[in-house]
C-alpha positions as a printed Julia matrix, in Angstrom:
244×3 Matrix{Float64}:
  68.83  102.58   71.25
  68.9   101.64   74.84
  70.07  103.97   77.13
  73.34  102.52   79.06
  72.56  103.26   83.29
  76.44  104.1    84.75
  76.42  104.52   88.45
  78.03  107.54   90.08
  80.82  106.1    92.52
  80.22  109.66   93.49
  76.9   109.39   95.43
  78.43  107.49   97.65
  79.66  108.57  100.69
  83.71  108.7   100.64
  85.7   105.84  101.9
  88.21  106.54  104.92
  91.66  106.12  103.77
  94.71  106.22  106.82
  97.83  106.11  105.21
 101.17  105.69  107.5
 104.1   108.49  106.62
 107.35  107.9   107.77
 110.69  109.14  106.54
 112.59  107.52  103.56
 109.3   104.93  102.92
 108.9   104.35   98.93
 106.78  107.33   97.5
 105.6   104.65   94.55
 104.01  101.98   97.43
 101.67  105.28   98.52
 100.86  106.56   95.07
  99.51  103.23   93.16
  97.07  102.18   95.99
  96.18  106.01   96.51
  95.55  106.52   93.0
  92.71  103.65   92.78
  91.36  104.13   96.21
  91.67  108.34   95.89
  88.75  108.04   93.78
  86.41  107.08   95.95
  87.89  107.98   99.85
  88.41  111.05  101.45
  92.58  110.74  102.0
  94.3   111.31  105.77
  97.78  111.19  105.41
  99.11  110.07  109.51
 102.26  111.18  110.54
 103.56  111.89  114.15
 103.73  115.39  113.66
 102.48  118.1   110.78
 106.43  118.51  109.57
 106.93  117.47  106.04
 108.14  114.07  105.27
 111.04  112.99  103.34
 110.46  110.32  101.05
 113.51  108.01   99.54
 112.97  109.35   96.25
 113.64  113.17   97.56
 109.78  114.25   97.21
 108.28  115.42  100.57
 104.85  114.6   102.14
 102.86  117.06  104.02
 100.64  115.36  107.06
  97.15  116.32  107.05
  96.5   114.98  110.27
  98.73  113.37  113.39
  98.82  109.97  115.54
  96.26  112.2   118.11
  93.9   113.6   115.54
  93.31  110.64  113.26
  90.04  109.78  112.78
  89.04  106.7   114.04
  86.78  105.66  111.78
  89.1   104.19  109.04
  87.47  102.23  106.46
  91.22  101.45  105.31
  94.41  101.6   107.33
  97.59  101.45  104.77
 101.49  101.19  105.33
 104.05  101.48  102.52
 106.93  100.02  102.48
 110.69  101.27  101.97
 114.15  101.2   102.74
 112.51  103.99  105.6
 110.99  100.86  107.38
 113.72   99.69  109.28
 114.12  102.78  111.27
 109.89  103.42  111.51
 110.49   99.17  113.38
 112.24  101.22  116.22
 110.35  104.28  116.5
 107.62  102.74  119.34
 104.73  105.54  118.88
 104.4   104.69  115.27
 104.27  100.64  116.47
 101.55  101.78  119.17
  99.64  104.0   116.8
  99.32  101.1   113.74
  98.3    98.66  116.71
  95.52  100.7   118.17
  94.32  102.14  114.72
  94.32   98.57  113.21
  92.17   97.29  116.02
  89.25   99.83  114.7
  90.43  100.02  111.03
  87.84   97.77  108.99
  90.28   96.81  106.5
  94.55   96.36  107.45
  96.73   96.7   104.8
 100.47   97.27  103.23
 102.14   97.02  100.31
 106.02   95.83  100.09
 107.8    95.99  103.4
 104.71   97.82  105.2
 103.79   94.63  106.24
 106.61   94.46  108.2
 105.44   97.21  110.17
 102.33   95.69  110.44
 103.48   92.32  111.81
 105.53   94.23  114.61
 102.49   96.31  115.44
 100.86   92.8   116.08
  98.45   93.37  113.51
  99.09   90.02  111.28
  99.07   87.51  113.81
  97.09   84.47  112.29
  97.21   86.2   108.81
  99.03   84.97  105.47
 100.49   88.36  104.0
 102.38   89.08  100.76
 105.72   91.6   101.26
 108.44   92.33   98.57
 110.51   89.22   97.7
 113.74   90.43   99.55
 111.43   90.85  102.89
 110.07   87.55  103.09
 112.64   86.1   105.69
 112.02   89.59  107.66
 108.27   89.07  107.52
 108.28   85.39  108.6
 110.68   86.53  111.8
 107.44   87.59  113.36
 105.68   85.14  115.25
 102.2    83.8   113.65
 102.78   85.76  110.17
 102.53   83.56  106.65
 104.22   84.53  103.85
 102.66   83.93  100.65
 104.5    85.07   97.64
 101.67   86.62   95.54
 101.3    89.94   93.84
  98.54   90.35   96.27
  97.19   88.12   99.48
  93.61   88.69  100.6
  93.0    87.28  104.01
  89.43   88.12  105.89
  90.36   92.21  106.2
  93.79   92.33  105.65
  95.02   92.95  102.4
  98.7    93.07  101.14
 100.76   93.56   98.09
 104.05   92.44   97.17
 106.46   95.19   96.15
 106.8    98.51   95.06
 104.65   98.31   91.74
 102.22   95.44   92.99
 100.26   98.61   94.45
  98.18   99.27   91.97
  96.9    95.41   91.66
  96.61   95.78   95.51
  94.63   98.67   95.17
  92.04   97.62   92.63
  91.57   94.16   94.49
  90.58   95.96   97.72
  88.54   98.28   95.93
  86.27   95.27   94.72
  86.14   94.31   97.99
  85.12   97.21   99.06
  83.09   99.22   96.32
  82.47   96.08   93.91
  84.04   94.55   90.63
  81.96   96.75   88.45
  83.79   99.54   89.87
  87.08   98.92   90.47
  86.79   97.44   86.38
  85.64  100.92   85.79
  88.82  102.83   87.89
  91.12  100.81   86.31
  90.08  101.63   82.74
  90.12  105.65   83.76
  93.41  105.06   84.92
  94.18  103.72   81.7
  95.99  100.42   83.57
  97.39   98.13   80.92
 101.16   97.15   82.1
 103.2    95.71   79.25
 106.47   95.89   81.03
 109.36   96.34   78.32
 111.42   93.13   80.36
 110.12   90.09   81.96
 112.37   90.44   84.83
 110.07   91.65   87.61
 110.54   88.38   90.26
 113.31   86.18   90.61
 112.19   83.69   88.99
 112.03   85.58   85.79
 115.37   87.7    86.46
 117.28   84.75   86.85
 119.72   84.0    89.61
 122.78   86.56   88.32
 119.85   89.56   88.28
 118.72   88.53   91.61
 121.96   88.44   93.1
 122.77   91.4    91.36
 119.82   93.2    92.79
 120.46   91.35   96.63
 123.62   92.71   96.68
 122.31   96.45   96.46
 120.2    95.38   99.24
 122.2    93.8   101.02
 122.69   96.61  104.11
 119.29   97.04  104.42
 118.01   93.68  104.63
 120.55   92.46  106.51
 119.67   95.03  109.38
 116.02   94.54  108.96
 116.17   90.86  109.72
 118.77   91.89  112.68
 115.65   94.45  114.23
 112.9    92.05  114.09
 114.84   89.22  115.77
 115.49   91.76  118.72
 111.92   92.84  118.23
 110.39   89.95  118.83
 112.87   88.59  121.19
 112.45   91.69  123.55
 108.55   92.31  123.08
 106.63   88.74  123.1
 104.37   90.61  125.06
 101.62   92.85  123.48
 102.44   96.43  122.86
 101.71   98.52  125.93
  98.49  100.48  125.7
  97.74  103.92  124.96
């Protein structure tokens, strides 16, 4: 019997993974990408200070490293999304730092409204991205930014998911790019991902319009003042960020 050669993802030399922490972001739009990438990346987890950040499910973050002592040598800069991202839009250091870490990042990338952040930081000017289906008029505010409404858009080195849950997909496809199919086939089955969602209402179009309304409403506040910030945002800075 032939013997079956399996390659240890382990010989190779850790990816660098930057993730963005700011308070009330989505805990589930950092776990799913860090899950797939975790394997195979040594994890920095960038906040402006070392304090412990609140996430809007309750569960708080601890910083391993700040906006100064980042490494800049980031094979992958991420950004969640949240309801937290409306406030991060007016907090300029964490603009400044995602604009001069994405310059030197080799790969840019968000999933749900942490492209958002990323358009305001400058960083998808030219670029089609993918946000959460809410966000998409917030997104497209930004001058230069596509929209594409797919669980995940791949354009040159910026990656983005949709929302929330599309992390995981997000994750895996950037892997590939980044490790190979072969193994991010082989992450995924060690995760054990197989989704068979119990209801087929994960997008509008398969909600329906009286879900969808249903699930604007709750929204409502927040999306409402996040369009309201990025019209002032880019009304008040169409010139680039000032530097470090």
């Amino acid at each position: 019997m032939d013997t079956i050669s399996v390659p240890d993802f382990r010989e190779q030399s850790p990816l660098q993974l930057g993730i963005l922490l700011y308070p009330h972001m989505t805990l589930l739009d950092l776990a799913g990408p860090q899950a797939t990438l975790g394997f195979h990346s040594t994890t920095h987890l960038i906040s402006d200070s070392l304090d412990p950040v609140l996430t809007d499910s309750g569960v708080s973050l601890l910083p391993t490293v700040t906006f100064e002592t980042c490494p800049e040598d980031l094979d992958v800069l991420f950004v969640p999304g949240g309801f937290g991202t409306n406030r991060a839009l007016q907090q300029e250091n964490v603009l400044r730092f995602l604009a001069k870490a994405g310059k030197r990042a080799r790969f840019v990338t968000s999933v749900c409204s942490g492209s958002v952040l990323l358009a305001a930081a400058g960083l998808l000017d030219g670029y089609k991205a993918a946000t959460h289906w809410a966000v998409y008029e917030q997104l497209e505010t930004f001058p230069g930014v596509t929209g594409v409404h797919e669980r995940v858009v791949a354009d040159r080195n910026r990656f983005t998911g949709g929302g929330v849950t599309a992390g995981i997909d997000f994750g895996l496809t950037l892997l590939a790019a980044l490790r190979g199919e072969e193994t991010a086939k082989m992450t995924q089955l060690m995760m054990e991902y197989d989704p068979k969602p119990p209801f087929n209402t994960g997008t509008p179009a398969t909600a329906g319009p009286q879900l969808t309304a249903m699930a604007e409403a709750a929204m409502q506040v927040s999306l409402d003042e996040g369009l309201t910030i990025a019209r002032d945002l880019t009304e008040s800075r169409m010139q680039p960020l000032p530097a470090l």
